[in-house]
N, C-alpha and C positions, 0 to 999 in steps of 0.2 A: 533385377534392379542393381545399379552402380557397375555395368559394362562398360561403359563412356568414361566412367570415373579412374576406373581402371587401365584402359587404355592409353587415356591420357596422362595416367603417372608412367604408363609403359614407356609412351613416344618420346615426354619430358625427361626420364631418367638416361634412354639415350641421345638425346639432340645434349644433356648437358655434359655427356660423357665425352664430348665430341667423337661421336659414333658416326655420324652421321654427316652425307653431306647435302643430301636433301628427304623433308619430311611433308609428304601429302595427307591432308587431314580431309575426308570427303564423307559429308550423312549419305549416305546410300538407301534412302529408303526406298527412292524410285530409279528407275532406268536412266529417266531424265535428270536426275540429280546425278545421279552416276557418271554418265557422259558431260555434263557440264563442269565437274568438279575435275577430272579428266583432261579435259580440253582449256580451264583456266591454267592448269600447271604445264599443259604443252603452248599453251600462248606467251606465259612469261620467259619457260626454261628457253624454250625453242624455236619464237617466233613465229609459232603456226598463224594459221590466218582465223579469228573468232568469227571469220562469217558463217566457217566451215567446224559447227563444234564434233562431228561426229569423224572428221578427218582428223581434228587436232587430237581428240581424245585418241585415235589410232598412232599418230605419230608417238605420243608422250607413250603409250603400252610398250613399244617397239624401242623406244628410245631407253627404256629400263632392262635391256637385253644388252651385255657389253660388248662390245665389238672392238677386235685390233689388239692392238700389245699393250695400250695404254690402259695407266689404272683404270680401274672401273670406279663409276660414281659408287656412292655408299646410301642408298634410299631406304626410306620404311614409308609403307602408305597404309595409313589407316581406313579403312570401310566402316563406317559407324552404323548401328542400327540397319542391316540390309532385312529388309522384309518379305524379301522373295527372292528365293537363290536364282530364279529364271530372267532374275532383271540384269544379270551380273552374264549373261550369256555371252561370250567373247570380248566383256570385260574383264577379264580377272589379269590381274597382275603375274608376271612367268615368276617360274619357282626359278632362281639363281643362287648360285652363292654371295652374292654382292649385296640381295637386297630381302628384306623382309614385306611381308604383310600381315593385318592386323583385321582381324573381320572382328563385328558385336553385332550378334543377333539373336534371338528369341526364335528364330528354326533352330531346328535338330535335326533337320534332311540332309543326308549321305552328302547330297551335293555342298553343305558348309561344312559339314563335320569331318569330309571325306581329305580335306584339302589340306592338315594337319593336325599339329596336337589340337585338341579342345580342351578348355578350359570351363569347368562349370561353375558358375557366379550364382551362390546359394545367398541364403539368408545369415543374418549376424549370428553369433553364436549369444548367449545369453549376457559371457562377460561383456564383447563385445556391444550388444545391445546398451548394455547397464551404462559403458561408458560415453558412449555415443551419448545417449539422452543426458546424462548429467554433462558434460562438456558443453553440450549446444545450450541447455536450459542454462547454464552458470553464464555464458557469453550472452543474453541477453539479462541475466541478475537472476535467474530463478535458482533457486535449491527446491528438492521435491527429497521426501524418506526414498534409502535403496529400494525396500521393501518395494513399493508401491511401483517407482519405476521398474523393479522387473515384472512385476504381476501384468503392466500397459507392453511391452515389451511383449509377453506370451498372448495378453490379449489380440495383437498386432503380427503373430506368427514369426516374429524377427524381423520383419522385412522392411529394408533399407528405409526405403520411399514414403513407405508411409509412419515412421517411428521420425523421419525428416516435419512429415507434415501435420503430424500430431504435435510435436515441440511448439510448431508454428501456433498451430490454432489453441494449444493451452496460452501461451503468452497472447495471441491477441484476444483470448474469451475471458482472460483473468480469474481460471480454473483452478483448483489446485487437482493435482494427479489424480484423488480418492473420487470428487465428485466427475472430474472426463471418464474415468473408466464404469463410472455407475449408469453412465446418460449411452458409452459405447456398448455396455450392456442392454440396454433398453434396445429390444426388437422391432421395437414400434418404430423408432426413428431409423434414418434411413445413414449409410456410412456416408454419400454426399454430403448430411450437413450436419457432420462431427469432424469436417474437414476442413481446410481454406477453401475461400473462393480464389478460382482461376488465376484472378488478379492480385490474390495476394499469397502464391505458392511460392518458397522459399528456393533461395539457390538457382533461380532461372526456372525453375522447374518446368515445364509445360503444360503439364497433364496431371489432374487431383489423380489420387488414387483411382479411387472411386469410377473413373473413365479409362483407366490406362491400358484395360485390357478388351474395351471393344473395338479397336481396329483388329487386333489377329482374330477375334472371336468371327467378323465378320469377313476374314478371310479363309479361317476353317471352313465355314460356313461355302465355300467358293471350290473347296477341295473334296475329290473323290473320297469315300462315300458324299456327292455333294445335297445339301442340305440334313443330314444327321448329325453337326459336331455341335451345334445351338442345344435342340434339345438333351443330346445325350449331354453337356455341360450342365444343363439344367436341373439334370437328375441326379447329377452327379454332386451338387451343390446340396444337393438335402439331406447327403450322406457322412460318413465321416470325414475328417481333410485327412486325417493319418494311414487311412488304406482303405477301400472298397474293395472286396472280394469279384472277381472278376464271372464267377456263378450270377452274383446277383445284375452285372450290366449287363450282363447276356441272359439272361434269364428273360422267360415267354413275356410275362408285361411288361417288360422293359422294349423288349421288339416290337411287339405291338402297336404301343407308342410309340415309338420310332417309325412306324409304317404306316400311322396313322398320319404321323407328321409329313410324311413324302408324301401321301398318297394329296393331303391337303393342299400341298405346293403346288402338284401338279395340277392340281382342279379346282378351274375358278371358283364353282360352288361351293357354298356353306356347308355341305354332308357329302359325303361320297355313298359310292354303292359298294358292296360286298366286293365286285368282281373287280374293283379298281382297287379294294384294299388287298386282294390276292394278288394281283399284278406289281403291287406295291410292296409283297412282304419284304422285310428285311432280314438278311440270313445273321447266323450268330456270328458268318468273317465278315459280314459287313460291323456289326458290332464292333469287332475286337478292330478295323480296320480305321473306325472312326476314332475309339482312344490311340491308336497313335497318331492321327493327324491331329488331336489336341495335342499329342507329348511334341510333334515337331514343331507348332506354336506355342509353347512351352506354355499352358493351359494347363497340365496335367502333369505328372509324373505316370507315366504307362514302362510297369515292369512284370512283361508275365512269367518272370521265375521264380516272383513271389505271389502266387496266385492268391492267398489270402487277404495279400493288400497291393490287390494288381493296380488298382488307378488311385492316386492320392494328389488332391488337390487341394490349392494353400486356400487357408480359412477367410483372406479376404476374397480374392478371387470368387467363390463360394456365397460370399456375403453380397460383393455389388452385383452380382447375375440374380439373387434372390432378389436382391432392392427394385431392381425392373418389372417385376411381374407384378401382376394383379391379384386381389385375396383371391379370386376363384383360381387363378394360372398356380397359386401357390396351393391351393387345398387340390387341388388335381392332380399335382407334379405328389404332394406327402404321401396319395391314397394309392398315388404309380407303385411308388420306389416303398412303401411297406407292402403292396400286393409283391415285389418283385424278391425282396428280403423273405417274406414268410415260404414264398416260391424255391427260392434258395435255402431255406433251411431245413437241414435232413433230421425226419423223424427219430434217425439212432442220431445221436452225437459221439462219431467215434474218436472225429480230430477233433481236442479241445482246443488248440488252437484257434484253427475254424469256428469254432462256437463262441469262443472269447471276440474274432472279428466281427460276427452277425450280432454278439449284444453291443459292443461298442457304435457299430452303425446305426443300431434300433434307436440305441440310447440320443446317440447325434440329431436322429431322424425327429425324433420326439421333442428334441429343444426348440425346433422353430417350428412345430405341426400345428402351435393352438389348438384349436378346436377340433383339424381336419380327422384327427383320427376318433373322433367321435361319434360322424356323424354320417350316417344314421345310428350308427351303433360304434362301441367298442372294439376297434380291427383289433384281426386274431394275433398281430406281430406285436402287442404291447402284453399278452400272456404266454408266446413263446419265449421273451426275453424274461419273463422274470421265470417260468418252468426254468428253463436253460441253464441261471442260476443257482437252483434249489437243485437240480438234477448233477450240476457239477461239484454238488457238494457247500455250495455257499448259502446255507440256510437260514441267517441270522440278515445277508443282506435280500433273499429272495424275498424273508416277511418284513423288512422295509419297504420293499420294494411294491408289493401286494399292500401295504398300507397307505401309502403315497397313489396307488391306481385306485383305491377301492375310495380315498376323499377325491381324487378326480373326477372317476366316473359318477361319484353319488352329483358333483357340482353340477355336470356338462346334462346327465341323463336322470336325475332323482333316484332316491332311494329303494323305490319299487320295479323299476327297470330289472329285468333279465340281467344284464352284464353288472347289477350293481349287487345282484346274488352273486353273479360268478364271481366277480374277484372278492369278496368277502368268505366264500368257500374256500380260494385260494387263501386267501390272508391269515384264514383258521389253520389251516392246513400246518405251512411252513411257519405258524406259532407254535405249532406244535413239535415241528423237527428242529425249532430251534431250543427246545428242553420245556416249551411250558406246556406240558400237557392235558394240564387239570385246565387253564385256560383256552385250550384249540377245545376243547370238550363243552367248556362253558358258551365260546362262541361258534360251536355247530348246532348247539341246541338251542338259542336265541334265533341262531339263519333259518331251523327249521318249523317255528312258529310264525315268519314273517311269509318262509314262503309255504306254507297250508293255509296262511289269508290269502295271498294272491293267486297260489297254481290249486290242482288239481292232488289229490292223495299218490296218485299213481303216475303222477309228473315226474321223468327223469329225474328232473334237477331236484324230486322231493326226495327220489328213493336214492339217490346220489348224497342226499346230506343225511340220511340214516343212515350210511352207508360209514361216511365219515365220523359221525359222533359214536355209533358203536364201537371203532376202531380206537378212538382217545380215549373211551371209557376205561376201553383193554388198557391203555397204556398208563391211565392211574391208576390202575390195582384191581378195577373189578372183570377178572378176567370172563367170570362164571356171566354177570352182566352181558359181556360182549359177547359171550356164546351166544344166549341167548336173544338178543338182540339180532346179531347177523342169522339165526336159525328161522325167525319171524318175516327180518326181510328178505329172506329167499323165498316166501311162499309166496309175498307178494309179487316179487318181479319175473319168477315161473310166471306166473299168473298174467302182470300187465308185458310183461318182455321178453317170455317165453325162455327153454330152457338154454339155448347156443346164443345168448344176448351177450357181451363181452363183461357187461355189467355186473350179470347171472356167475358168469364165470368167475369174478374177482368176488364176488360174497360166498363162493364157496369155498374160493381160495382162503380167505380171513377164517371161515367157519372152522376148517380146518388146522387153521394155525394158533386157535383161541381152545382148542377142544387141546393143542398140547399143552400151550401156557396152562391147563388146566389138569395137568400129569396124567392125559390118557395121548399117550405117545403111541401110542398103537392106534389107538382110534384115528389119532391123526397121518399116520403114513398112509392106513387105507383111506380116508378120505383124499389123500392129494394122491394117490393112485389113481384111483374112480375119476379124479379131475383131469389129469393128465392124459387118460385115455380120450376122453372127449374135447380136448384143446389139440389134440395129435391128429381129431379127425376135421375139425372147426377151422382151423387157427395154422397148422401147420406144425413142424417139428421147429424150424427156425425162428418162431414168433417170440418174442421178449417174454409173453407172458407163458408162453409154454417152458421156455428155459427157466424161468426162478420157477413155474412149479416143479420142476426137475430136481431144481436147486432146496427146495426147501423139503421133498421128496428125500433127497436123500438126509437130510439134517434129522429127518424124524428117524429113520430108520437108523439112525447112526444111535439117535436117545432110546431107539427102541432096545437095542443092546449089538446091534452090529456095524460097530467101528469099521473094521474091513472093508463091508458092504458100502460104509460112506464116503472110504477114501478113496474105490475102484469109482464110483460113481461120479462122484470131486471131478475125479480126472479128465472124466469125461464130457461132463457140462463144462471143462474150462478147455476142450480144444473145440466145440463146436461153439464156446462164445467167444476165443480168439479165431474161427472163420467167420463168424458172425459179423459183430462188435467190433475185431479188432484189440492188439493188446493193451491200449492206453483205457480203454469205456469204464466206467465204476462201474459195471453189471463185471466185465472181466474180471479186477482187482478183489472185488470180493469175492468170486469166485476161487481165485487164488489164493487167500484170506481165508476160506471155510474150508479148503485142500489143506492148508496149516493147520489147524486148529485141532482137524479129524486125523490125520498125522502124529500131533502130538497127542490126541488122547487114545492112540492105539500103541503107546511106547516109544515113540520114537520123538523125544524130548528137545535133543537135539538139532537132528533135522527141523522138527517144529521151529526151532530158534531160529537156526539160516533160512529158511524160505520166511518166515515176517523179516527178517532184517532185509532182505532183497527186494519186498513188497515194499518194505517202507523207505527204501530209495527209490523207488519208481511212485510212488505216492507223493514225496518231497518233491519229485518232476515234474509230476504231471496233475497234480490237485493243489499242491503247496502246504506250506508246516501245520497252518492252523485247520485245514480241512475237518471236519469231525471223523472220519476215514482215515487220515493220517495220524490225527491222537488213537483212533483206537489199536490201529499196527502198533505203535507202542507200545500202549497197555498189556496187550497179546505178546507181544517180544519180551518186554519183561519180566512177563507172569512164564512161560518156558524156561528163558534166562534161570529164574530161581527154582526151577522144575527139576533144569540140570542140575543142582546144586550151589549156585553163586544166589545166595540170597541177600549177602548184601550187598552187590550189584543190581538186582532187580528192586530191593527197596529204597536204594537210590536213582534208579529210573524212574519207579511211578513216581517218587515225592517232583525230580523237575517235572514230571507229565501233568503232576496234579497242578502245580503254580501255571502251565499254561491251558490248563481247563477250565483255572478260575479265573483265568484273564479270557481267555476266548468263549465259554460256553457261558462263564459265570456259576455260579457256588450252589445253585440249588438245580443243576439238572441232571439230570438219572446221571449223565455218563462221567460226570464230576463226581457225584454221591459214592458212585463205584469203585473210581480210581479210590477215594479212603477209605474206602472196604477193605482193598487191594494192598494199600499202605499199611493198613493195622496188621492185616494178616501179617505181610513180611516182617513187621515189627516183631511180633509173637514169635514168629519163626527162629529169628535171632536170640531169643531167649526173654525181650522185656514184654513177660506175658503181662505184668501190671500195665503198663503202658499201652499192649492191646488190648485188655479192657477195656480201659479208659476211653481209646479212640474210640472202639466201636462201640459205648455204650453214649460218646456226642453222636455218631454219624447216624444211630438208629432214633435220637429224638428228630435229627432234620429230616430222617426219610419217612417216619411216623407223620411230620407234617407234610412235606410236600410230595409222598406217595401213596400215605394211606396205611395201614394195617393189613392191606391184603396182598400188597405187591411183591412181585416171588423176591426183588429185591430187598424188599425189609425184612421179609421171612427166613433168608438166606443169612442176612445182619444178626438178624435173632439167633439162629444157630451157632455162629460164629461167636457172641454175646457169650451163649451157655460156655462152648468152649472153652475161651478163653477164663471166665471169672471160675470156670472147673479145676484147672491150670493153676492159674492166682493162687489160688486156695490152697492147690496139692503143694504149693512153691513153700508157703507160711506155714504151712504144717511141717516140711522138711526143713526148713529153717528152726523150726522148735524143737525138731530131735537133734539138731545137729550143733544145740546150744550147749554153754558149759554145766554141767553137773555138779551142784551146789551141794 
């Protein structure tokens, strides 16, 4: 949008320069436009004959070639709008030093791009935008807030044309900014009639928005891969405008559809048969083959050096291809492109990157699905996107996110529906990791009275939620509870799920892990021994779940009293989950993280310090500051830091770590309660043992309430309590001998 516009300051700024001794202004969109416009400047210059437009147009090409000793003319010929570089075939104007030419088109084929510099005609930039609309709205008497004009401006992706004809239609609808951009929100209406009509588009216009991009769509449409660039456009409109991974446009349902689509073209019938949709498949270079013939109708942007956002298409564009279809063409194309998304997304997330592009698409995907992704059920790409979240560390937005799916699905599907359990499991879950634990407990134990009315005792999804409630129980203090509890549900799911069930395997996994929080640290290394052994013959050496039993394998053995033992082991689960995983994965990082930690508590203090401070610049990279992973490297950094000796450097790290715990986790969850554990201590350390009282005898009333009495962290607070008010005591006692002597 605004190539013409440009152009035309180009040819103006030299015809006033007197640059120039003659300037041919020709729309090139057809052949026949070409040759006429051609042939009028050789009938004027040159006297050719108009009967003969296809001689004169020859004479005028030949006549811009100098000839002789004499000055040469001084030309510029403009080609406006060419639509097909094949139309321009032994039209094109000779390259000389005498004369210039000036192409605008919306191809990207070698044959236009090939012929000189190119110039790419983007979108406004935001100042840009801001000023544009306030200039144009002043010149018809409107003021609108900045505010407001930049947020219509972003609504409108910058682009020229239509930020033109939105000006327009706010002054003739007598809008003000707030409610246009509420009505262009509304997905019900369609971009057509948020726009001028035809007849009343500003500046000469020709063409609403809203239409301006089906001539090339129907020329894609014309071009090898021929009939793939419609729908693969179509697909591509329910995704993000800011990048589409190029896994997910070549991904199986995405070809599929694509070869469904050919195969339909081809055959006049309503259904085709299997052997014409095999004759029809479409390959993954026909795929990749079709986004570029969108990028040469500038439809797309197709960049595959950035394969995470290899196709990105502008958000109206996207919008008028949606306004064409039919609810059913639109609930088909959502169920495509999240079949194609959960298809493309890898069960490890090693590039968060990549991870970060499939939820932004989900995300996209999901704004204009209505209902499609409901129906029959809840598709599985609306709980990979919030997993994906909670797995990357962002747990506070994953149980938004599970909150917001779990009132969808209860509206779209009722309360009792299967997926109206699942994501309420979810939603317990990641309340839980985001510090409320005594809550993810309260609401696992309400999910599992709803579903022993509806399922069956020995129903997965029953022995799945005492699975879960056991585990929160653990984590408000009754460790002995969740022993007990997960020792019950394993006889049951032996029983309904036999013993190699993955399910089986994760409740012995916890059994295990609840038998140490219960200070039989041995009992617990043999248990996740005995487990290991049978994930190594199930599951594999490389399986996720066999690596943290590995990992947690060696953690007991470390509590059991051999340090050494934990730190040869450390070493080890973190080169077979940097071959695994990869070095960015949070399974890696904490691996790395419990290499530190086992490091420092076999002597080596020091060390311990540099390898967190290394983790926590690769955390700061690749999780970012407020991560709960990235607070705790701190914590850990710190608490070494004062190990070595610098205590009060490390109790000036926890107190900043602790103001960003109470800003990101908020004041009452475990990993905040700690950090002032942490603080008092290095207080005390420093010498103001009164003052470590003090703290730890507020932090043990907040952990009394929001942990409980049993929690090894309040018990831990309690010891610390004695200490210090031990300390205090011995301090006033030496202060009284050390009085004067009266």
């Amino acid at each position: 949008m605004g190539k013409t516009q440009l152009a035309a300051d180009y040819a103006n700024a030299f015809w006033e320069n007197r640059a120039l001794d003659v300037l041919v202004w020709i729309t090139a969109s057809t052949r026949s436009a070409a040759v006429t416009g051609y042939a009028q400047a050789g009938v004027e210059l040159l006297c050719a004959d108009p009967a003969d437009p296809e001689h004169a147009a020859k004479q005028f090409l030949a006549w811009l070639t100098p000839k002789g000793a004499a000055r040469p003319c001084r030309w510029l010929v403009v080609l406006d709008d060419v639509a097909d570089p094949a139309d321009l075939h032994e039209l094109w104007p000779p390259t000389v030093p005498n004369g210039h030419t000036v192409i605008t088109s919306r191809r990207r084929d070698a044959a236009v791009t090939g012929r000189g510099r190119q110039v790419e005609v983007g979108v406004f930039t935001e100042t840009e935008a801001l000023a544009y609309l306030t200039d144009t709205l002043a010149v018809r008497g409107r003021t609108e807030p900045s505010d407001q004009l930049v947020a219509l401006a972003r609504d409108l992706g910058y682009l020229p044309l239509a930020l033109s004809q939105a000006s327009a239609y706010l002054t003739d609808a007598g809008l003000d900014c707030a409610t246009y951009r509420r009505e262009l929100a509304d997905r019900a209406r369609a971009l057509a009639d948020l726009l001028p009509e035809p007849g009343a588009l500003p500046d000469d216009q020709p063409t609403p928005v809203a239409a301006a991009w089906s001539l090339s769509i129907d020329r894609a449409q014309s071009l090898r891969p021929a009939g793939l660039a419609r729908p693969m456009l179509q697909l591509a409109a329910m995704l993000d405008p800011n990048g589409i991974p190029a896994s997910v446009l070549t991904s199986l349902p995405v070809l599929n559809h694509l070869t469904a689509c050919r195969a339909r073209a081809d055959t006049p019938r309503t259904t085709t048969t299997q052997q014409e949709l095999s004759q029809a498949q479409v390959t993954v270079e026909e795929a990749e083959r079709t986004l570029r013939v969108l990028h040469r109708l500038s439809l797309a942007d197709h960049t595959p050096g950035t394969p995470h956002q290899a196709a990105r298409v502008h958000q109206l564009i996207q919008r008028a291809v949606r306004d064409q279809l039919s609810a059913n063409g639109l609930g088909e194309l959502v169920r495509i492109a999240a079949d194609a998304l959960t298809c493309a997304w890898p069960a490890l997330e090693r590039d968060t990157s990549y991870a970060q592009a499939l939820r932004a698409n989900a995300a996209a995907l999901t704004g204009h699905a209505g209902d499609a992704l409901y129906q029959p059920d809840a598709h599985r790409v609306l709980y990979r996107a919030g997993t994906s979240l909670g797995q990357t560390g962002q747990v506070t937005a994953a149980r938004d996110y599970y909150q917001h799916l779990s009132e969808t699905i209860r509206h779209y599907l009722g309360s009792d529906h299967p997926d109206a359990h699942r994501s309420r499991s979810h939603l317990a879950w990641w309340r839980g990791e985001a510090g409320d634990a005594a809550g993810a407990a309260e609401a696992f134990a309400e999910l599992l009275q709803d579903q022993l009315r509806v399922l069956e005792p020995d129903h997965p999804d029953t022995l799945r939620t005492r699975h879960n409630l056991a585990e929160w129980r653990g984590e408000v203090g009754d460790a002995a509870g969740a022993a007990q509890a997960f020792a019950e549900l394993l006889q049951d799911q032996m029983r309904a799920l036999g013993p190699d069930h993955p399910d089986t395997f994760t409740t012995r996994h916890n059994l295990a892990w609840w038998r140490g929080r219960m200070c039989d640290a041995a009992g617990a290394a043999e248990a996740f021994a005995g487990l290991l052994q049978d994930q190594l013959r199930v599951l594999g050496p490389d399986h996720p779940h066999t690596l943290r039993t590995r990992n947690n394998l060696a953690w007991w053995q470390g509590e059991v009293g051999d340090a050494a033992g934990a730190v040869a082991e450390f070493a080890g689960i973190l080169q077979d989950r940097l071959r695994v995983l990869g070095p960015w994965h949070p399974d890696t990082l904490r691996t790395r993280h419990n290499l530190a930690w086992w490091r420092g508590r076999v002597g080596d203090a020091s060390g311990a310090a540099a390898e967190f401070a290394d983790i926590l610049q690769d955390r700061l990279r690749v999780l970012g500051a407020d991560h709960p992973d990235t607070l705790r490297t701190r914590g850990h950094l710190a608490w070494w830091r004062g190990e070595m000796g610098d205590v009060v450097g490390a109790a000036s790290a926890t107190a900043g770590l602790l103001e960003d715990q109470f800003r990101v986790l908020g004041p009452d969850h475990p990993h905040t309660l700690r950090t002032r554990g942490q603080l008092a201590w290095w207080r005390g350390e420093m010498g103001d043992v009164v003052g470590a009282a003090s703290a730890t005898a507020e932090l043990l009333q907040d952990q009394l309430r929001v942990l409980g009495p049993d929690h090894a962290d309040t018990l831990t607070t309690m010891q610390n309590l004695t200490r210090w008010h031990g300390e205090a005591a011995d301090a006033a006692i030496g202060d009284q001998l050390r009085g004067p002597v009266r």
